[in-house]
N, C-alpha and C positions, 0 to 999 in steps of 0.2 A: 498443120499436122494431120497428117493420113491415120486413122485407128483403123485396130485391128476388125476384121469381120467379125458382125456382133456374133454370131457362132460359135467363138470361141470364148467359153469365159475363162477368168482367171486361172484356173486351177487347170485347166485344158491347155492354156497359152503354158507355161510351166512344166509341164511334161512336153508337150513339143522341145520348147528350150533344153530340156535334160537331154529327150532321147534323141534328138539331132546334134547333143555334141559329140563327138571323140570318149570313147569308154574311158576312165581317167581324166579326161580334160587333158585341155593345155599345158595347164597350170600345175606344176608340183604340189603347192601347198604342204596344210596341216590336214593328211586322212586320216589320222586318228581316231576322232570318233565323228566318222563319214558313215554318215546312214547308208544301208552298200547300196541302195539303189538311184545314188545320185550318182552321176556323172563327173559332175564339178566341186570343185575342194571347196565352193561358198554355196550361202542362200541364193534361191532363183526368185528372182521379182518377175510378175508378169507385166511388168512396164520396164519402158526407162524409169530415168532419172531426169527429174522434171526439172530443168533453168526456166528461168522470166529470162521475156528479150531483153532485159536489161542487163544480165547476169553474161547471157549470152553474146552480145554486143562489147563486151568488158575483156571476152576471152577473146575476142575475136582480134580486137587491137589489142591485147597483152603479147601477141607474138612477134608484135612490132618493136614494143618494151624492150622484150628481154632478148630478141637478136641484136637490139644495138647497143645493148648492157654486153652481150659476149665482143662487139667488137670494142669499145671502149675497155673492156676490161684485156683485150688481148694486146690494145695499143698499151693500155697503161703499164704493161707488163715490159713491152717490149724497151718503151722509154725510161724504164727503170733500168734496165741494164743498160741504155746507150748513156745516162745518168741525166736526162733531158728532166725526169721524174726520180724523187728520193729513192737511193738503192733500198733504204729499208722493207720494201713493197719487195722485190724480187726475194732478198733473201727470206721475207716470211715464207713465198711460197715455193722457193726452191727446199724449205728445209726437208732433210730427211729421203730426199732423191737422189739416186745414186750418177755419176758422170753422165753417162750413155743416157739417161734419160733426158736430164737437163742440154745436151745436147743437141737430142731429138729438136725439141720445142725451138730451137732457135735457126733451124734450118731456113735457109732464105726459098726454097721449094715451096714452103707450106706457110710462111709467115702469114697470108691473110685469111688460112684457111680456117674454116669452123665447123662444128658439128652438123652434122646432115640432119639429124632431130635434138629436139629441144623438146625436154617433159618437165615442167613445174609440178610440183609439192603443193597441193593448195588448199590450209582449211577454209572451210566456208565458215567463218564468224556472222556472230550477229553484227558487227564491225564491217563485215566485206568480207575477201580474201583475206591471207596470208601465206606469204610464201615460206615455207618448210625446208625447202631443196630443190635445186635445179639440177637434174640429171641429163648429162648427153652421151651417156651409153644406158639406154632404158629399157629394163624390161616388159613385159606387158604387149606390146605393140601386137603378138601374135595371137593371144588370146582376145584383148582388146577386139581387134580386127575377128575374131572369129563370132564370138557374142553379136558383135556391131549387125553382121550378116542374118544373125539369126533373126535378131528384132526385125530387124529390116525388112527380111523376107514376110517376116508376122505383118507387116501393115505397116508398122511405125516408123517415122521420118525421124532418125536419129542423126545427130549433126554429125557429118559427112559423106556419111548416106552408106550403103551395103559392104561400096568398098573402099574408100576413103582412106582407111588406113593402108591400104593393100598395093592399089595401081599407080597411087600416088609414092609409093616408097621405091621402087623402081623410077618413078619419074625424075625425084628429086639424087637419087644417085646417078639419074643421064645428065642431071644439070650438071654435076660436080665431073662431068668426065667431057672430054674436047672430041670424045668418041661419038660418033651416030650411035644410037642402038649399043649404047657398052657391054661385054660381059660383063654381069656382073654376081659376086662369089660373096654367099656371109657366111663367115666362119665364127664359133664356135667353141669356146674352150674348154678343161675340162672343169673347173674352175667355174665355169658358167655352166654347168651339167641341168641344172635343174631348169634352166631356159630354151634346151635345146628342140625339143616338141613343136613349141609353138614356132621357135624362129623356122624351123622346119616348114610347121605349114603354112607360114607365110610366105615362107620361096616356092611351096608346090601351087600356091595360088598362084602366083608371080606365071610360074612355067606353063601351066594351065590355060592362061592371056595371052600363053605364047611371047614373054619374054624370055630374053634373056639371060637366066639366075639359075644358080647351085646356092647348094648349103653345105658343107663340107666342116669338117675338123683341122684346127692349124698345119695335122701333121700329114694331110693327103695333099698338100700343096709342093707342086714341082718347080724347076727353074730351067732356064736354059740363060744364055747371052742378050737377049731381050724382054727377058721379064716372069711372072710366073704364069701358071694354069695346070689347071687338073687335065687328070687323064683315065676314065673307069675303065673296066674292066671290060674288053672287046672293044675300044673304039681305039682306033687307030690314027686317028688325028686329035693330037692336044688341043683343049679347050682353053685356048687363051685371056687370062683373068683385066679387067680395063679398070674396075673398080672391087676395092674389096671393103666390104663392111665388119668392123674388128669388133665382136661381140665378145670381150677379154677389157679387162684391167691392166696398164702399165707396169703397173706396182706387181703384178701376178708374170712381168716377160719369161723372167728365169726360167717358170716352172711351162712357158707356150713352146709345142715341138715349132720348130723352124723360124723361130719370131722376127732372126736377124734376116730373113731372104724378105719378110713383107716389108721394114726399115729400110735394108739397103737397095730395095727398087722403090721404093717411094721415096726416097732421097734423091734419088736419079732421076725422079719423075716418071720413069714406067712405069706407073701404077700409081691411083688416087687412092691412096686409105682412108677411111672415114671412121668415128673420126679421127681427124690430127694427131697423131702422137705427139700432145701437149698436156701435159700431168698438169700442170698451173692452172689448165683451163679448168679444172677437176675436180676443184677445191672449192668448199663452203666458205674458207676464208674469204671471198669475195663478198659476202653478205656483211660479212663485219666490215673487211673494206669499204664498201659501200658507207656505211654510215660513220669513218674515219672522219674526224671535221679537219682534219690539213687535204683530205682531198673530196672535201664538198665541192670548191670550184671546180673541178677539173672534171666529177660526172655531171656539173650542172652544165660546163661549156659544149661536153661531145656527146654526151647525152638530148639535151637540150630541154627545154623548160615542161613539155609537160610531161615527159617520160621520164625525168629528177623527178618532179611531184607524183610523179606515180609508182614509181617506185620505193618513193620513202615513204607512203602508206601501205605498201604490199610487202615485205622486205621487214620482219619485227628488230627491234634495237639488238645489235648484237656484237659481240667483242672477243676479240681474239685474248683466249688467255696463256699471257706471257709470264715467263715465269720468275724474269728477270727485275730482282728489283728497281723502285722506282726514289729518285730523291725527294726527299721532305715535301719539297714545296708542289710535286707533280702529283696528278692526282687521274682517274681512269677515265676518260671521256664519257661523261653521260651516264653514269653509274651511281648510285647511289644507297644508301642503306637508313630509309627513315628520314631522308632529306640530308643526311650527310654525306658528302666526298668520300670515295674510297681509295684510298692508295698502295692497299695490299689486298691481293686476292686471295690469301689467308682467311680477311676476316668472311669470305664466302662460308666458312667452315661453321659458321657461331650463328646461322640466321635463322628463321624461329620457322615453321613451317609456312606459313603466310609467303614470308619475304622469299622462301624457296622454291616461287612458283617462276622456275626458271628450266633451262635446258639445257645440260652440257655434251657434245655431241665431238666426236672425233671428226677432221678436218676433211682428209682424203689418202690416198695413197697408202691404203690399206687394207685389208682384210676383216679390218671392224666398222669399217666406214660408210659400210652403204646395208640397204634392207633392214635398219635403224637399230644393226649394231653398236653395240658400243653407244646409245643413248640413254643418257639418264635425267631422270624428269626430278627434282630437288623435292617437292612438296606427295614424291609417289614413296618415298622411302623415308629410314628414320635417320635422324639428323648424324649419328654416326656412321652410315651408309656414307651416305652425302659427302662427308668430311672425306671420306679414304677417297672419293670419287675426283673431288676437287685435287687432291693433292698427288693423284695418278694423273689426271691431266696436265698437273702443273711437272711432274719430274718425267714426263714426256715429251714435253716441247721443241727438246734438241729436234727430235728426229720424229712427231708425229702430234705437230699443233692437234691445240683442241679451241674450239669455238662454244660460247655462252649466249644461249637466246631471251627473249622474254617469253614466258611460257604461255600463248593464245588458246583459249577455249574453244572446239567446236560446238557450232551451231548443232542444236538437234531436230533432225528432220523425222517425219513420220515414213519409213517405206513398207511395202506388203513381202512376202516371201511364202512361197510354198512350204508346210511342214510336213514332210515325208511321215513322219510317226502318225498325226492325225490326219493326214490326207485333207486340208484346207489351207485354205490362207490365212494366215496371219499378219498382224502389224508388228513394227518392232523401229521402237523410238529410237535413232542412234546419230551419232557423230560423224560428221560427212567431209571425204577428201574427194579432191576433182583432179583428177592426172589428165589434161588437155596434152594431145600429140600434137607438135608443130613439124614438119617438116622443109626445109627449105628449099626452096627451089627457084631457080635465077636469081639466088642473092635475097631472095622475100620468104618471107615464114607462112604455112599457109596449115590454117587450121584440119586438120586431118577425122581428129573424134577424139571423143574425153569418154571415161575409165572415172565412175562412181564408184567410191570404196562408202558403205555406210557399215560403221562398227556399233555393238554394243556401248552405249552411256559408259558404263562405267571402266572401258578401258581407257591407258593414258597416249600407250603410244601408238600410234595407228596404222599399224602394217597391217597384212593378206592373213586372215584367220577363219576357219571353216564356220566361224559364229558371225561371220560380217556378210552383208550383198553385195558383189559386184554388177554393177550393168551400165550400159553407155549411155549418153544423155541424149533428152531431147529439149526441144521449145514448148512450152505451153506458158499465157497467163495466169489461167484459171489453178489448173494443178502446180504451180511450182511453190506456192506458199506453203505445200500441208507440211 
């Protein structure tokens, strides 16, 4: 690890990081009560965020993990509909999709295709990890990537280094494309408005490298007889699109201008979308699947033994809640209340706050689904809450599973933050998420930089809030204990 020049102490490194970023930041956030002379919607640490190379070593093969968890999970999908694998696995995750989507996903075009990035959910427990959510349309990567620069320029060897997030994200969209030097286009919807900044300036880095890359809106995209590309204002020769990065939701097509021209030339194969227009890939239901015991052998055989074991301690026990009842003698995998069987997800409704240290969280292919809508924590509410919670998951099933987790504690780290009001640093004990960027490239995952959210203790659910730090990580022994 390179430090920063002793020259600069804390409170000096922290104003550099404000005033070299973007007035506003990246990052939308919560500016509500934004001191106005910050820059960024969070606290500024004047470090990283400190891993052990133990910690660090662990993420580093986790991208290995979970790229072969999406491809087993994209065979096991696929074998469920050719009936190789029980249909009941297709139809949980076809529920609530309309034709044209469920369509998409089976095109023989893109059947082995998969996400271009790969962002895990990760608390840090005193336990290890655990896995939250695995997202593969993530936001963050452009702010992520702008902070990473800043540290980096300051002295500190943050893992992936200044640009990592940056030169590498054009790389791994040249692997997905049979093009030298692909154009390549990420688009933007409106629906994703509040990510639009940063994905922005991650494509003027891009172009700046002298790649490549536009950023554009769904609805500035042209077509002709061979495929799509933009065309601005004075140039005379169309700019022909090889790869397009679809920063949009499925479940949102309806409401994307021209959605059917990016479908019907990636169908065709003019044009690699990333990722896949595969809703099934998109689903938390996988984490419940995952821990299904009728298909234990089946990620133990294509997974294979240490990647099964390492996944069912990163991965908390979780269950698809069905709403369908069950007979007498059948009872819910691995569930239990006080050491007994449960066979209705009713009695979720009667459990005492203790026992409600759980997590009910919509599946996907939705509008409450991601940015930890639509999550509810059982022991953060009062048990009548809880009950209406359970029983709206349960009479939405048809058309919008809900998945049940066990509820993991974050670990509390000590980190520092500049306080704008007193003008010093401060400490501030809090709860620590680790968003590592994978990106893929030739078929391998390759660790890019990780995105430290530390929140406030006593929050439960841990999204982006002007009272948390963000900052990228680095290595040290010495500092990753505090």
């Amino acid at each position: 690890m390179s430090l920063p020049p002793m020259e600069f102490d804390p409170i000096t490194l922290c104003r550099q990081i404000n005033e070299r970023s973007p007035t506003g930041g990246l990052f939308e956030g919560d500016r509500a009560n934004l001191h106005p002379d910050s820059n960024l919607p969070w606290r500024i640490s004047p470090e990283p965020f400190w891993l052990s190379p133990e910690q660090f070593r662990y993420l580093e093969q986790l991208g290995d993990v979970l790229h072969q968890f999406y491809k087993s999970s994209n065979q096991l999908y696929h074998q469920s509909v050719k009936g190789i694998e029980p249909n009941w696995i297709r139809e949980y995750l076809d529920r609530g999709k309309p034709g044209e989507v469920l369509e998409m996903g089976l095109w023989n075009r893109i059947k082995s295709q998969l996400p271009m990035v790969i962002r895990p959910d990760l608390l840090l427990t005193e336990d290890g990890f655990k896995l939250v959510e695995l997202d593969s349309i993530p936001g963050g990567m452009g702010f992520t990537a702008q902070i990473s620069e800043l540290y980096a320029e300051l002295g500190y060897d943050v893992i992936g280094g200044a640009r990592g997030l940056i030169d590498s994200f054009y790389t791994a969209a040249s692997s997905a494309s049979k093009v030298e030097d692909p154009n390549f286009a990420l688009f933007v919807s409106d629906e994703s408005e509040s990510y639009r900044r940063e994905m922005q300036w991650l494509v003027e880095q891009l172009v700046a490298a002298g790649k490549n890359a536009r950023s554009a809106h769904p609805r500035e995209v042209r077509f002709d007889e061979n495929g799509l590309f933009l065309q601005g204002e004075g140039e005379s020769e169309p700019w022909r699109i090889d790869v397009a990065y679809r920063f949009f939701e499925l479940f949102d097509l309806k409401n994307i201008p021209k959605s059917e021209l990016f479908t019907y030339f990636a169908k065709k194969n003019a044009l690699r979308l990333t990722p896949p227009p595969k809703a099934y890939l998109e689903e938390k239901l996988w984490l419940a699947l995952y821990h299904h015991p009728q298909l234990k052998e089946y990620w133990r055989r294509t997974l294979g033994k240490e990647s099964f074991a390492a996944l069912g301690s990163l991965i908390p026990h979780s269950w698809i809640v069905d709403s369908r009842p069950l007979p007498p003698h059948a009872i819910i995998p691995g569930f239990d209340i006080g050491g007994q069987p449960v066979n209705d997800w009713q009695a979720l409704k009667k459990l005492t706050k203790k026992q409600r240290e759980l997590v009910l969280k919509p599946s996907g292919f939705s509008d409450i689904a991601y940015e930890s809508k639509g999550v509810s924590i059982g022991h953060d509410m009062p048990e009548e809450q809880w009950a209406a919670r359970v029983q709206q998951a349960l009479d939405r099933f048809e058309h919008q599973p809900y998945i049940l987790q066990e509820f993991h504690k974050a670990a509390r780290r000590t980190v520092r933050y500049y306080d704008f009001d007193k003008e010093q640093i401060v400490p501030m004990r809090g709860r620590v998420m680790l968003r590592p960027y994978y990106y893929i490239i030739d078929d391998k995952p390759q660790l890019c930089g990780i995105q430290a959210l530390v929140f406030p203790a006593d929050k439960k659910i841990l999204h982006g809030m002007v009272d948390s730090a963000i900052m990228p990580c680095a290595v040290s022994a010495e500092k990753s204990g505090l």
